[in-house]
C-alpha positions, 0 to 999 in steps of 0.5 A: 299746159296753161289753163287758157291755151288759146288765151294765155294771157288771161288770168281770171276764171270763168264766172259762174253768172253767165249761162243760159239754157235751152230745150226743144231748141229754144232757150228759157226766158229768165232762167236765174241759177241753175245747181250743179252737175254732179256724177257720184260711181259707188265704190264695189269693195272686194277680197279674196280669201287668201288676200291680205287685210285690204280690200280692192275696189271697183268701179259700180253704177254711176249716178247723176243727180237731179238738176233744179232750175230757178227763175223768176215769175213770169208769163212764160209757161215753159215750166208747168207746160214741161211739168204737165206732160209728167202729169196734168191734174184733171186729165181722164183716166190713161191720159195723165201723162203724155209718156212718149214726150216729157222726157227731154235733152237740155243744153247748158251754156256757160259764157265768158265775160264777153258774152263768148260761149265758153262751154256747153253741157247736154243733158239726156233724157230729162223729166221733172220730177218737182214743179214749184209754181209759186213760192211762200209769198210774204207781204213783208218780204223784198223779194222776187217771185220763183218759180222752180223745176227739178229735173232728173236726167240719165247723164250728161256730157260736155260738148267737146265742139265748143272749144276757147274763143279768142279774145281781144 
C-alpha cells in the first residue's frame, strides 16, 4: 500500500508546523506547540508453576499521558478561564471548582502544506492539571512571552472521517 493512496505522487511527509486546536467548539487563538500523544499499556508478566523459565505476557491498564499546550501571551483568556473552572483563588468555601465543567473534549487538527486538514484527534475528559500564566521574564532575553496549560485526559482517538484530501 502507498503511504499516500489517494496521492500517490507525493513524496514528502506531513509537517509537524500545521495544526490547530479547539475546545467548546472553537479553535484557541495562538496556539504555537503542542506535545505528543502518547499511550503506554503496562506489561502483566505471568508463570505457571510447571512452565518453563519464560514468562508470559499481558496486556494491563493503559495510560495516556498529560498533553501541554503552548502559546504566546496574548489578550485571550481562554487558558486561565479553563484553569479557574479546576480552582479559582478567592472563591468561598465549596465553590472553588466548577466540578460539573472543567472537564473538557479537544480536537487536534493536523494540516498539510495547503492548508488541507490531514488529521484530526479527539481527546476525552480533559482538565488542567498545570497552568503557567507568565514565564521567568528576562529584560535580556529575545524572546516572546508563553503562557502554558497542562491537560490530563482519559484517552484519545483519531477521527476515522478525516480521510486524504486531493491534491493538486
Amino acid at each position: 500500500m502507498s503511504e499516500f493512496p489517494v496521492n500517490p505522487q507525493r513524496f514528502d511527509l506531513y509537517k509537524n508546523f500545521k495544526f490547530r486546536v479547539k475546545w467548546d467548539g472553537k479553535y484557541v487563538a495562538a496556539i504555537c506547540r503542542v506535545t505528543g500523544l502518547n499511550r503506554t499499556t503496562e506489561v502483566i508478566e505471568h508463570r505457571e508453576g510447571g512452565d518453563p523459565s519464560t514468562s508470559r505476557k499481558s496486556p494491563g491498564r493503559s495510560n495516556f499521558d498529560a498533553i501541554t499546550l503552548e502559546r504566546g501571551l496574548t489578550q485571550d483568556t481562554a487558558f486561565e478561564d479553563w484553569a479557574n473552572l479546576v480552582w479559582k483563588f478567592g472563591a468561598g468555601l465549596g465553590s472553588e471548582s466548577s466540578l460539573n465543567e472543567f472537564r473538557k473534549d479537544i480536537v487536534i487538527e493536523l494540516y498539510n502544506e495547503a492548508g488541507q486538514l490531514v488529521h484530526a484527534y479527539h481527546v476525552y475528559r480533559c482538565w488542567p492539571s498545570s497552568y503557567e500564566a507568565l514565564p521567568s521574564l528576562d529584560a535580556n532575553g529575545p524572546s516572546v512571552a508563553i503562557e502554558s496549560l497542562t491537560l490530563q485526559n482519559e484517552g484519545w482517538v483519531r477521527d476515522t472521517s478525516v480521510t486524504e484530501p486531493p491534491q493538486t
